[in-house]
PDBQT receptor file of N, H, CA, C and O in Angstrom, charges set to zero:
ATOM      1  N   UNK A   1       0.852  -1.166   0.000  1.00  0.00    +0.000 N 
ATOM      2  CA  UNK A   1       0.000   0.000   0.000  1.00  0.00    +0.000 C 
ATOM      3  C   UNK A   1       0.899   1.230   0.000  1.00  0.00    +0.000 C 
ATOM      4  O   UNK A   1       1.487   1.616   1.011  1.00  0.00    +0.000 OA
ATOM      5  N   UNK A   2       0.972   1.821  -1.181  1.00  0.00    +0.000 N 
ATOM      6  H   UNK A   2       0.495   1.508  -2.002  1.00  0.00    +0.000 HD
ATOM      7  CA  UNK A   2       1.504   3.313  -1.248  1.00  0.00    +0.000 C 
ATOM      8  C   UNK A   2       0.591   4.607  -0.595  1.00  0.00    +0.000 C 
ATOM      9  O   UNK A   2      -0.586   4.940  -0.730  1.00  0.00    +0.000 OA
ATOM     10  N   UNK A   3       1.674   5.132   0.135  1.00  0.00    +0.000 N 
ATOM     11  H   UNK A   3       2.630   4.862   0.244  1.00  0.00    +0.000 HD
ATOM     12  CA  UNK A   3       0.695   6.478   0.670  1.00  0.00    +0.000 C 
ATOM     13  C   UNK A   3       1.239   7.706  -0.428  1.00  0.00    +0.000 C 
ATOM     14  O   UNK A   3       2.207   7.841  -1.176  1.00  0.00    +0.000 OA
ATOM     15  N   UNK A   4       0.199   8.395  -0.115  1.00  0.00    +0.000 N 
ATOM     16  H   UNK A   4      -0.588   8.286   0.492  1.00  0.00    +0.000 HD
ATOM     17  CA  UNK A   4       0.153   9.824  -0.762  1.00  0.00    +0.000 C 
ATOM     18  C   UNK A   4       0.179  11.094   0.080  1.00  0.00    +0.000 C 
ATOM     19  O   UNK A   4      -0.570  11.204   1.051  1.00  0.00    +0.000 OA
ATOM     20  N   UNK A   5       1.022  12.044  -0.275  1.00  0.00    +0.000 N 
ATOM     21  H   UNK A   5       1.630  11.955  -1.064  1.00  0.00    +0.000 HD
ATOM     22  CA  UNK A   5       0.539  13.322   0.778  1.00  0.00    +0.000 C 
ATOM     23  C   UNK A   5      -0.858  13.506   0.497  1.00  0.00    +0.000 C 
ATOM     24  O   UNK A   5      -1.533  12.983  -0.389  1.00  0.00    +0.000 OA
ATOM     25  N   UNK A   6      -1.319  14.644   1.727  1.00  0.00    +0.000 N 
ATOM     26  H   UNK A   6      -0.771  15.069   2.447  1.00  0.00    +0.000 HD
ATOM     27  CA  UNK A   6      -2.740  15.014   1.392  1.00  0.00    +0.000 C 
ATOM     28  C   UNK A   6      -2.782  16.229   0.534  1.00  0.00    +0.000 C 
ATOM     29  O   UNK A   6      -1.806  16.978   0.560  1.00  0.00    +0.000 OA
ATOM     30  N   UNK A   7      -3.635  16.463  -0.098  1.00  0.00    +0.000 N 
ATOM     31  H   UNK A   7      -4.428  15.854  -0.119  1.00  0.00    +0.000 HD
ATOM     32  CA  UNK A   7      -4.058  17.785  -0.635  1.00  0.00    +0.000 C 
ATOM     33  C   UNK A   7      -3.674  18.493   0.455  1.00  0.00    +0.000 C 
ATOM     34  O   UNK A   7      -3.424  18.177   1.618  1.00  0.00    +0.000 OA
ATOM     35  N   UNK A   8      -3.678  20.059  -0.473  1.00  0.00    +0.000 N 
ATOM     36  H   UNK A   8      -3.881  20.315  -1.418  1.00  0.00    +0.000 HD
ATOM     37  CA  UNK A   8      -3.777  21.267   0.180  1.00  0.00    +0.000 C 
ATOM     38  C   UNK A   8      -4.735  20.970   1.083  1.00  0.00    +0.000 C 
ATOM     39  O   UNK A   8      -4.458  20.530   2.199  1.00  0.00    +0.000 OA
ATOM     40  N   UNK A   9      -6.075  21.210   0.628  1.00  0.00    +0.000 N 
ATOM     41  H   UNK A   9      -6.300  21.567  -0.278  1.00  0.00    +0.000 HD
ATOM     42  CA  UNK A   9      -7.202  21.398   0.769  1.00  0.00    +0.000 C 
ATOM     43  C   UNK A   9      -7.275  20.617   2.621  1.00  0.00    +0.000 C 
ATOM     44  O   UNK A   9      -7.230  21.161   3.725  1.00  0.00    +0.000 OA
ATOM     45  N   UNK A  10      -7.407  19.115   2.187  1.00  0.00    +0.000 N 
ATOM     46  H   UNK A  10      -7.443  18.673   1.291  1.00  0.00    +0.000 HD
ATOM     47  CA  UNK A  10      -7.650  18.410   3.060  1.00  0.00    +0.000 C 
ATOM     48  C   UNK A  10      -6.762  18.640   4.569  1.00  0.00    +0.000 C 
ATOM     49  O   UNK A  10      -7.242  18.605   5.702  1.00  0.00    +0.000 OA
ATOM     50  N   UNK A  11      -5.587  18.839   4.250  1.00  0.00    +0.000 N 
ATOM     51  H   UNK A  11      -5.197  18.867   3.329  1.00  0.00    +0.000 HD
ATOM     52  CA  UNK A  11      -4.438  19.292   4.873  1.00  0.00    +0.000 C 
ATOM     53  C   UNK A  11      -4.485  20.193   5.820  1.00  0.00    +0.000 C 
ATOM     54  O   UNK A  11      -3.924  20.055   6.907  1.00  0.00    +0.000 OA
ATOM     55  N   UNK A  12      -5.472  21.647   5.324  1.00  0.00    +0.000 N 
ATOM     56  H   UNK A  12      -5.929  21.759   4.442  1.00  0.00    +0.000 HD
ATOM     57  CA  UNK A  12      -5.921  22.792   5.894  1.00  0.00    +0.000 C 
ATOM     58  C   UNK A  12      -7.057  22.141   6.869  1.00  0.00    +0.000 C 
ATOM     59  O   UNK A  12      -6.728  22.105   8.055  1.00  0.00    +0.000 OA
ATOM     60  N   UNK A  13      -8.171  21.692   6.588  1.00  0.00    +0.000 N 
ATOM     61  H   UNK A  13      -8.438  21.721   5.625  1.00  0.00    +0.000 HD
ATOM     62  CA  UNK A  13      -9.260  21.541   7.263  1.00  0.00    +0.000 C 
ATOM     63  C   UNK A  13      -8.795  20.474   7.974  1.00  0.00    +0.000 C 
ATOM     64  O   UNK A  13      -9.703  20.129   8.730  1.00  0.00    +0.000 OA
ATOM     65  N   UNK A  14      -7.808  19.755   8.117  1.00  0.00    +0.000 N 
ATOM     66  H   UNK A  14      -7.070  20.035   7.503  1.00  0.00    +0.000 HD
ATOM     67  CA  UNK A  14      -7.620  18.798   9.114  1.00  0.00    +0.000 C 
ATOM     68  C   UNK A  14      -6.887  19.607  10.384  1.00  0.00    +0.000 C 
ATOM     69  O   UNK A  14      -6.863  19.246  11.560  1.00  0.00    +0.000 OA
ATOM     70  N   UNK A  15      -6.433  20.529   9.931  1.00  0.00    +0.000 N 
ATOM     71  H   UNK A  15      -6.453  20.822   8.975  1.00  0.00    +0.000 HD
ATOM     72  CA  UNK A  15      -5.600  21.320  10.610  1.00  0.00    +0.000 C 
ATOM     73  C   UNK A  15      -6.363  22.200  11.726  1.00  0.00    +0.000 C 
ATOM     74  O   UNK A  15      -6.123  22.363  12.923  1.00  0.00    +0.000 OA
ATOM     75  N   UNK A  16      -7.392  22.715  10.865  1.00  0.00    +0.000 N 
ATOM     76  H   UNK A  16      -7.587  22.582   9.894  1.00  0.00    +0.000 HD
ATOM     77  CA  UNK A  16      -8.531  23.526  11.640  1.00  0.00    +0.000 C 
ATOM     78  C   UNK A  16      -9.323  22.629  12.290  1.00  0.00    +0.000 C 
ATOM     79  O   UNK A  16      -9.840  23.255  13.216  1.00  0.00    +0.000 OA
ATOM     80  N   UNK A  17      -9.708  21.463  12.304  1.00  0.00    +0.000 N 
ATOM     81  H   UNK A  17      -9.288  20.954  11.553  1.00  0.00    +0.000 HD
ATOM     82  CA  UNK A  17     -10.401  20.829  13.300  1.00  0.00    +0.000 C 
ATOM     83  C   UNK A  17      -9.409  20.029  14.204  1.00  0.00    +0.000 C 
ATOM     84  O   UNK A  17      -9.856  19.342  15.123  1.00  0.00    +0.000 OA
ATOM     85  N   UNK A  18      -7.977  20.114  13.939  1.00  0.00    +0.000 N 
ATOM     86  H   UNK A  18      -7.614  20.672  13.193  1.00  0.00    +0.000 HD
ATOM     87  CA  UNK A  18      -7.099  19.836  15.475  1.00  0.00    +0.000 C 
ATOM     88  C   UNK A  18      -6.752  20.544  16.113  1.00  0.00    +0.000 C 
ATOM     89  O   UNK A  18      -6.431  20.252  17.265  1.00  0.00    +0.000 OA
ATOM     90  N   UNK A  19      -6.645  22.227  15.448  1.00  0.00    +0.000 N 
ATOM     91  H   UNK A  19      -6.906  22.464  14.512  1.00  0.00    +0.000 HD
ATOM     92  CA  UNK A  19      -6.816  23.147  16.264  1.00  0.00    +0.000 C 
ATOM     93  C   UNK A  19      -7.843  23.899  16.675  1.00  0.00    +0.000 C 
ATOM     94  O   UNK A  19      -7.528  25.057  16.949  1.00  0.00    +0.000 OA
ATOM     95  N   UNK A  20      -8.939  23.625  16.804  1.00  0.00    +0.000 N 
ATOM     96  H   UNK A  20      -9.195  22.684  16.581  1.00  0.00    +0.000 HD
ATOM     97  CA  UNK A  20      -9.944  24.026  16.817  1.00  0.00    +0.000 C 
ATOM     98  C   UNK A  20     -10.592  22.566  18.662  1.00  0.00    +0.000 C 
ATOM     99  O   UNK A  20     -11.241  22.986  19.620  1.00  0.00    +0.000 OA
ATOM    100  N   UNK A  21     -10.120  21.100  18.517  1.00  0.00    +0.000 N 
ATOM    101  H   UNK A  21      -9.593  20.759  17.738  1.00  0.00    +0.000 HD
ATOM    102  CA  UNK A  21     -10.305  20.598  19.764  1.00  0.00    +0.000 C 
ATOM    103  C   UNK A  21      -9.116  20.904  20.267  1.00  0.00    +0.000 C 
ATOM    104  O   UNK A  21      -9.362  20.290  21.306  1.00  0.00    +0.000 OA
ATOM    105  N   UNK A  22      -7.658  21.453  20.519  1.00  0.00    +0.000 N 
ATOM    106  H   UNK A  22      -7.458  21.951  19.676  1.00  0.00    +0.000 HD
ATOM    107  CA  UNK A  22      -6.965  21.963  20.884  1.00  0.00    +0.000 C 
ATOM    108  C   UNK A  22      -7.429  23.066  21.767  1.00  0.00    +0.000 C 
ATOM    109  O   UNK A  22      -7.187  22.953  22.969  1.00  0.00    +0.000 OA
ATOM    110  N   UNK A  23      -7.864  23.789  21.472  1.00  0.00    +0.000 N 
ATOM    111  H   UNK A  23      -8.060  23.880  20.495  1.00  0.00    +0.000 HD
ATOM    112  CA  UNK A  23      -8.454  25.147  22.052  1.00  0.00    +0.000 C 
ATOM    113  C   UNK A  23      -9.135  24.853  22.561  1.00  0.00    +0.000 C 
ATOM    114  O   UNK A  23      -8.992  24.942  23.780  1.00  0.00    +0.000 OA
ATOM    115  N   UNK A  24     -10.415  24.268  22.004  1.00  0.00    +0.000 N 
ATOM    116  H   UNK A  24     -10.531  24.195  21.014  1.00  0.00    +0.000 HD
ATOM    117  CA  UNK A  24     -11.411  23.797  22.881  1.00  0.00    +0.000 C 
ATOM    118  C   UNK A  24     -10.943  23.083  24.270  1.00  0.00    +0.000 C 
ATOM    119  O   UNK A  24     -11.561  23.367  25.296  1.00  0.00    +0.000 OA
ATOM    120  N   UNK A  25      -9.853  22.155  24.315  1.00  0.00    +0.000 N 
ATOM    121  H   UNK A  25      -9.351  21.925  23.482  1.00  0.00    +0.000 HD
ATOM    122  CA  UNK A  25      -9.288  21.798  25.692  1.00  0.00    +0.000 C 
ATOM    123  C   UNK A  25      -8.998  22.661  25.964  1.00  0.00    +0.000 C 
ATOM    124  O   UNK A  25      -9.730  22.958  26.908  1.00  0.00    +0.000 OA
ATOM    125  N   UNK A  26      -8.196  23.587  25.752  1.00  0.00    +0.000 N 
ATOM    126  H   UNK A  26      -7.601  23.346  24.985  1.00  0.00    +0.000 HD
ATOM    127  CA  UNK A  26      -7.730  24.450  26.443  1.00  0.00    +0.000 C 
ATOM    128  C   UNK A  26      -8.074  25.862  27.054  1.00  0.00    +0.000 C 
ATOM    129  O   UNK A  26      -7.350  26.707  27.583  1.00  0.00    +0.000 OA
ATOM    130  N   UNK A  27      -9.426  25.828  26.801  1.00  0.00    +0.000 N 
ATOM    131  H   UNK A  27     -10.014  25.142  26.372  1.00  0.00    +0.000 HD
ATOM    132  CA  UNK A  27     -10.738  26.668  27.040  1.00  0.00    +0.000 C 
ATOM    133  C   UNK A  27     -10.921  27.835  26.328  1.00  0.00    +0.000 C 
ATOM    134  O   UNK A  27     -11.765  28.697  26.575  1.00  0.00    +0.000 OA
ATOM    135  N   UNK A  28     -10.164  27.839  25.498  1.00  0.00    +0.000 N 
ATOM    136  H   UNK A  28      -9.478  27.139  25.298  1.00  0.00    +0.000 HD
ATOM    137  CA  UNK A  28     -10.197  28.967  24.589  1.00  0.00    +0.000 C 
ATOM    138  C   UNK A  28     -11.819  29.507  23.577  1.00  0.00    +0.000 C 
ATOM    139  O   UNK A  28     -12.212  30.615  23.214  1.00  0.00    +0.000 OA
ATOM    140  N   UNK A  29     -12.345  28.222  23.426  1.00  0.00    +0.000 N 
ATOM    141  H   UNK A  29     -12.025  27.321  23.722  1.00  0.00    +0.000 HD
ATOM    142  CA  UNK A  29     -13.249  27.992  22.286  1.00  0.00    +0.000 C 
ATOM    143  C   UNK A  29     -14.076  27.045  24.055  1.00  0.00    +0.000 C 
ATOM    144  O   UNK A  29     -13.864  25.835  24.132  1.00  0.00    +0.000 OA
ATOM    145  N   UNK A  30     -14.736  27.585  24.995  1.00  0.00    +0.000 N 
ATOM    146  H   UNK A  30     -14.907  28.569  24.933  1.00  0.00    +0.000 HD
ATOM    147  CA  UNK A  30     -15.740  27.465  25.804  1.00  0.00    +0.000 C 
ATOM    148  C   UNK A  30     -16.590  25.934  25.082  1.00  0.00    +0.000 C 
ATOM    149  O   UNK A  30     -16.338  24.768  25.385  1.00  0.00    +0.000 OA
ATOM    150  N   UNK A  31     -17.718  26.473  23.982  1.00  0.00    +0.000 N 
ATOM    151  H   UNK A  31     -17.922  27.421  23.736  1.00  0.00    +0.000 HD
ATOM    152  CA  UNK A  31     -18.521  25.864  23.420  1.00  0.00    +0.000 C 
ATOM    153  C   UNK A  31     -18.494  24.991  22.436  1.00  0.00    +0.000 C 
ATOM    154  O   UNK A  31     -19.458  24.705  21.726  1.00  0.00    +0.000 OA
ATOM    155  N   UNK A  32     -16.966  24.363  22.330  1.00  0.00    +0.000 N 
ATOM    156  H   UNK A  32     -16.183  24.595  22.906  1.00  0.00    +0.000 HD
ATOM    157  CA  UNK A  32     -16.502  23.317  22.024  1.00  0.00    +0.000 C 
ATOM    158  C   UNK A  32     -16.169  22.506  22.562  1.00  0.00    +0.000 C 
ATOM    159  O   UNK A  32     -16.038  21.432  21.976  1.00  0.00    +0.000 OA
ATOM    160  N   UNK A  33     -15.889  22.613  23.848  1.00  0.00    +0.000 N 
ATOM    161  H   UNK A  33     -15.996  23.486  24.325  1.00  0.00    +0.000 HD
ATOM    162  CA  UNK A  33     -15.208  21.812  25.246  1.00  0.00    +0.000 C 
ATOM    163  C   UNK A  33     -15.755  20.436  24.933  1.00  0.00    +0.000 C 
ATOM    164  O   UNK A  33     -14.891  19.568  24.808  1.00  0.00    +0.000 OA
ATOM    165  N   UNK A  34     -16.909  20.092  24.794  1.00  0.00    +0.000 N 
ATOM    166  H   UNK A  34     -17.610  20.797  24.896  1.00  0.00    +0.000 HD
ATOM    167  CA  UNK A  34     -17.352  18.676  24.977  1.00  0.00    +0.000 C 
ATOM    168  C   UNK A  34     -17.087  18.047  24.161  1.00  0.00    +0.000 C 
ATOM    169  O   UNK A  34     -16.980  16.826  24.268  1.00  0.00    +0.000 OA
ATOM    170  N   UNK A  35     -16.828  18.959  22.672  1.00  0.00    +0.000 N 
ATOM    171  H   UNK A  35     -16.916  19.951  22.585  1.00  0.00    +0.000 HD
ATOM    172  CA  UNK A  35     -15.865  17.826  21.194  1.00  0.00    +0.000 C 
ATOM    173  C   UNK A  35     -14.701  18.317  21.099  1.00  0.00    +0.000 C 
ATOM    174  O   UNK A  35     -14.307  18.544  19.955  1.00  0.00    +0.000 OA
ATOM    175  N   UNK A  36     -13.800  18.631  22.241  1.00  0.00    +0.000 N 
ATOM    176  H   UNK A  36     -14.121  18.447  23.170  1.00  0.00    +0.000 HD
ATOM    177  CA  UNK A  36     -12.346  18.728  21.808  1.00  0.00    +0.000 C 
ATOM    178  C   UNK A  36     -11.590  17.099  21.547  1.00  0.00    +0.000 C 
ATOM    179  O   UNK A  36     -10.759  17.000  20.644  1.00  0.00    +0.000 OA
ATOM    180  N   UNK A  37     -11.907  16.010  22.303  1.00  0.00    +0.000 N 
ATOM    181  H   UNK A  37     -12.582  16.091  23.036  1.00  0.00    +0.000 HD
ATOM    182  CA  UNK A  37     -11.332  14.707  21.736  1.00  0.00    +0.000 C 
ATOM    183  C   UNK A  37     -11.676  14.546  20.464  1.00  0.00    +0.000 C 
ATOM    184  O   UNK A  37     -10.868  14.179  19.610  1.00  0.00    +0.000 OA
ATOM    185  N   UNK A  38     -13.453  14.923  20.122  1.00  0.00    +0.000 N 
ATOM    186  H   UNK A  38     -14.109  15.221  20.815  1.00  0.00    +0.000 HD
ATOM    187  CA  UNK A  38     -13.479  14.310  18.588  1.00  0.00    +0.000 C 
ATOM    188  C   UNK A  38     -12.988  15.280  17.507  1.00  0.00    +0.000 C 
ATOM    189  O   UNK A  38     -12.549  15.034  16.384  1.00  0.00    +0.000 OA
ATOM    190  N   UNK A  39     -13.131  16.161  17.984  1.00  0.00    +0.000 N 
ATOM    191  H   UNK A  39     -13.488  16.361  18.897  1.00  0.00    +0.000 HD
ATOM    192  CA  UNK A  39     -12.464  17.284  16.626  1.00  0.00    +0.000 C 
ATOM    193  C   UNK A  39     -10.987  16.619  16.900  1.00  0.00    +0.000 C 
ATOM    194  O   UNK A  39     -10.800  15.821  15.981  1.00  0.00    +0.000 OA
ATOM    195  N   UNK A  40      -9.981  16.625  17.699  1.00  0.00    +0.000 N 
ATOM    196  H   UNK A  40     -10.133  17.273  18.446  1.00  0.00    +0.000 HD
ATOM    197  CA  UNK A  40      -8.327  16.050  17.213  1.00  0.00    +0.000 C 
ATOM    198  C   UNK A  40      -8.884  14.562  16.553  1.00  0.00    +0.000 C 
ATOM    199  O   UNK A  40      -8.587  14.539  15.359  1.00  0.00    +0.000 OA
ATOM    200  N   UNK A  41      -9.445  13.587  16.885  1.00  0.00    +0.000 N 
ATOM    201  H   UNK A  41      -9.686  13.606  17.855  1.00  0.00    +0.000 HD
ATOM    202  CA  UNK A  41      -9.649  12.592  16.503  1.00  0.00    +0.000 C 
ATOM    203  C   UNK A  41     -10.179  12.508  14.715  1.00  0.00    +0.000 C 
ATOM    204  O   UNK A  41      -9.780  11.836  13.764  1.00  0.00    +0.000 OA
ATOM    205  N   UNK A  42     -11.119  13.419  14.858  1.00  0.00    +0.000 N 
ATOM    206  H   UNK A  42     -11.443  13.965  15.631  1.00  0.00    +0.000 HD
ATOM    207  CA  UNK A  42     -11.653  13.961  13.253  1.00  0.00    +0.000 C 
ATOM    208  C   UNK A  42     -10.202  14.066  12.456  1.00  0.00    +0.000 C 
ATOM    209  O   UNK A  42      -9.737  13.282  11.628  1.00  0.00    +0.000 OA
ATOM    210  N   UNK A  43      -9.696  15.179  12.933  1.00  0.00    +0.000 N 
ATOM    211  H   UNK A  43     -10.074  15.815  13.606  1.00  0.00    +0.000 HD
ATOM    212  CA  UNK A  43      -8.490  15.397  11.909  1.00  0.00    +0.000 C 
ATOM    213  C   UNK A  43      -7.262  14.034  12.101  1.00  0.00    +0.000 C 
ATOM    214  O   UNK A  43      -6.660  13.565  11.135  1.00  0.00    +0.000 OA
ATOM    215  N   UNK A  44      -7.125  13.693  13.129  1.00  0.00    +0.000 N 
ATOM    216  H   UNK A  44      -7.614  14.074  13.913  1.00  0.00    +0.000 HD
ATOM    217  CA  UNK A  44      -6.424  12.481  12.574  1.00  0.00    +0.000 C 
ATOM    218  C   UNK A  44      -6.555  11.422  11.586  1.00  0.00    +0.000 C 
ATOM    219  O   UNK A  44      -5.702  10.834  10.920  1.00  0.00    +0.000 OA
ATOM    220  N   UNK A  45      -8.409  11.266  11.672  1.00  0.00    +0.000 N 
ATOM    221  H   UNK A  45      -9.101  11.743  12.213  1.00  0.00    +0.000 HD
ATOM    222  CA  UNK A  45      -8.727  10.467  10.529  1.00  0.00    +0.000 C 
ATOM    223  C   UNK A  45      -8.885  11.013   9.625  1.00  0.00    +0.000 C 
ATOM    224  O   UNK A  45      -8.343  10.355   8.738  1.00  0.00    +0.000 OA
ATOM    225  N   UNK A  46      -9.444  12.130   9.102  1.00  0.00    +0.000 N 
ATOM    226  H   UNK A  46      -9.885  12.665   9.823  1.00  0.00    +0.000 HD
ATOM    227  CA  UNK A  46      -8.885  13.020   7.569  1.00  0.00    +0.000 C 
ATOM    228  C   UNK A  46      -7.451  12.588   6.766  1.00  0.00    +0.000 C 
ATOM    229  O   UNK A  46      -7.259  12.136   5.636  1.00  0.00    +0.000 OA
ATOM    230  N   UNK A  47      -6.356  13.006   8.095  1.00  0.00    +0.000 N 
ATOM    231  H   UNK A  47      -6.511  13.373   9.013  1.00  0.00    +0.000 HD
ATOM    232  CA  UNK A  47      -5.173  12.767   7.227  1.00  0.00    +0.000 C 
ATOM    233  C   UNK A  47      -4.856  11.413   7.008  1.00  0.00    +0.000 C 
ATOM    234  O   UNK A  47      -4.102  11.051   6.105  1.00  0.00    +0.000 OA
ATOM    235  N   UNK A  48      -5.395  10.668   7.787  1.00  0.00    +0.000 N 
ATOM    236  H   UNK A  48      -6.007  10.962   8.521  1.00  0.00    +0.000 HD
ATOM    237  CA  UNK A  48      -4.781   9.093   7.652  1.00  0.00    +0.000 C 
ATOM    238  C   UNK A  48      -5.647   8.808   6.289  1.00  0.00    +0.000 C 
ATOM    239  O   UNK A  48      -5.096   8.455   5.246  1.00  0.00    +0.000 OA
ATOM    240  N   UNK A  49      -7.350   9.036   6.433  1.00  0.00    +0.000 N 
ATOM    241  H   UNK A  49      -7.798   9.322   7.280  1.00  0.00    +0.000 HD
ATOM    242  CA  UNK A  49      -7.576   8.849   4.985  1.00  0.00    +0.000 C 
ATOM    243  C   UNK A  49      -7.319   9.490   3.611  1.00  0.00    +0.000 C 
ATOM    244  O   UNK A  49      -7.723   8.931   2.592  1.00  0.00    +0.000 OA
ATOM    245  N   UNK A  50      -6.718  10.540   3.573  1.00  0.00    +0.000 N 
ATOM    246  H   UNK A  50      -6.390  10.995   4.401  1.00  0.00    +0.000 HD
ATOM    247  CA  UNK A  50      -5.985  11.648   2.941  1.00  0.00    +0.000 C 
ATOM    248  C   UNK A  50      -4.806  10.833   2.557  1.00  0.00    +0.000 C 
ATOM    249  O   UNK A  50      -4.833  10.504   1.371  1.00  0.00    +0.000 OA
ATOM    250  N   UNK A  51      -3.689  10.381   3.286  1.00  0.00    +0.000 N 
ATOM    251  H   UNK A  51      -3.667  10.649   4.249  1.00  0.00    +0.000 HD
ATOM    252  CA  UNK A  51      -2.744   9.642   2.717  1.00  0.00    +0.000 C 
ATOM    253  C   UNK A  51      -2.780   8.258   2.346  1.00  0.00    +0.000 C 
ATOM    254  O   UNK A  51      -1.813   7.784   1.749  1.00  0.00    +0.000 OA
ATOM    255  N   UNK A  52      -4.002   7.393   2.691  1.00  0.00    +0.000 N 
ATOM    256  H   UNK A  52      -4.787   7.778   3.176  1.00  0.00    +0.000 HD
ATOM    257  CA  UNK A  52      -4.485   6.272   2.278  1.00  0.00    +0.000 C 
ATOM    258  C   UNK A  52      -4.800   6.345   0.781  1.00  0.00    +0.000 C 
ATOM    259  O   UNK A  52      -4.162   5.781  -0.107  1.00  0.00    +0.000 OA
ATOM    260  N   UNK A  53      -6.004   7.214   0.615  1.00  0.00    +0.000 N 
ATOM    261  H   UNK A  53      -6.523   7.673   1.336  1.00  0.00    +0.000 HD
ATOM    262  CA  UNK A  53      -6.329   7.121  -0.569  1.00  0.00    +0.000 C 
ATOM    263  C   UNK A  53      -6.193   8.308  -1.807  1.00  0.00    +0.000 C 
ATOM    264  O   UNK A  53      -6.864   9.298  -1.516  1.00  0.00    +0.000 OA
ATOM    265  N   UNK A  54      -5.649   8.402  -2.803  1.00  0.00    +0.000 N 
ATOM    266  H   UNK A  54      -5.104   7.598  -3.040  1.00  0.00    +0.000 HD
ATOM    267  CA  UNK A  54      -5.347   9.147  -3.623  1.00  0.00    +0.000 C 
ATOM    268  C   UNK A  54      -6.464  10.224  -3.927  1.00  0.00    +0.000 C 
ATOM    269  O   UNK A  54      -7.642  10.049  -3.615  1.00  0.00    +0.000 OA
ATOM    270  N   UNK A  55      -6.026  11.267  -4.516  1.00  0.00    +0.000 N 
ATOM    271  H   UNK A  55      -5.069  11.410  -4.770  1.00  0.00    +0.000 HD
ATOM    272  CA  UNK A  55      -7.158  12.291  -4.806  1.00  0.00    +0.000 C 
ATOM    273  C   UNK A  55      -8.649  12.691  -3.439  1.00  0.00    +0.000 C 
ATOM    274  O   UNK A  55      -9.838  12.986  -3.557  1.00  0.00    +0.000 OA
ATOM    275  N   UNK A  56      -7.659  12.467  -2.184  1.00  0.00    +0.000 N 
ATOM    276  H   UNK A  56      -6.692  12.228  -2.088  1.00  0.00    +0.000 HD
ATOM    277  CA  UNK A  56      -8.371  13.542  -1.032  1.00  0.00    +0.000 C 
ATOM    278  C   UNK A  56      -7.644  14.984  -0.567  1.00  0.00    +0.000 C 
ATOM    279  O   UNK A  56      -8.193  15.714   0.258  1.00  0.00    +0.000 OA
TER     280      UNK A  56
């Protein structure tokens, strides 16, 4: 199984939803607090499927 980098694209928005439960732990973003695990978790699986499969 060959990996691929991710897109721009995908790359960015994975980025913004690990920093986005980042903050949220860290109370920055209040009204995120209760999905700061799944937003880092979200973007981990973006990029893993991002470099899994071609053209994400």
């Amino acid at each position: 199984m060959g990996l691929t980098p991710p897109s721009i694209s995908m790359f960015f928005i994975s980025t913004l939803a690990g920093g986005a439960g980042i903050a949220a732990r860290l109370g920055y973003v209040p009204i995120l607090a209760p999905l700061a695990f799944w937003l880092v978790a979200l973007a981990f699986v973006l990029l893993w499927l991002a470099s899994v499969f071609r053209n994400l």
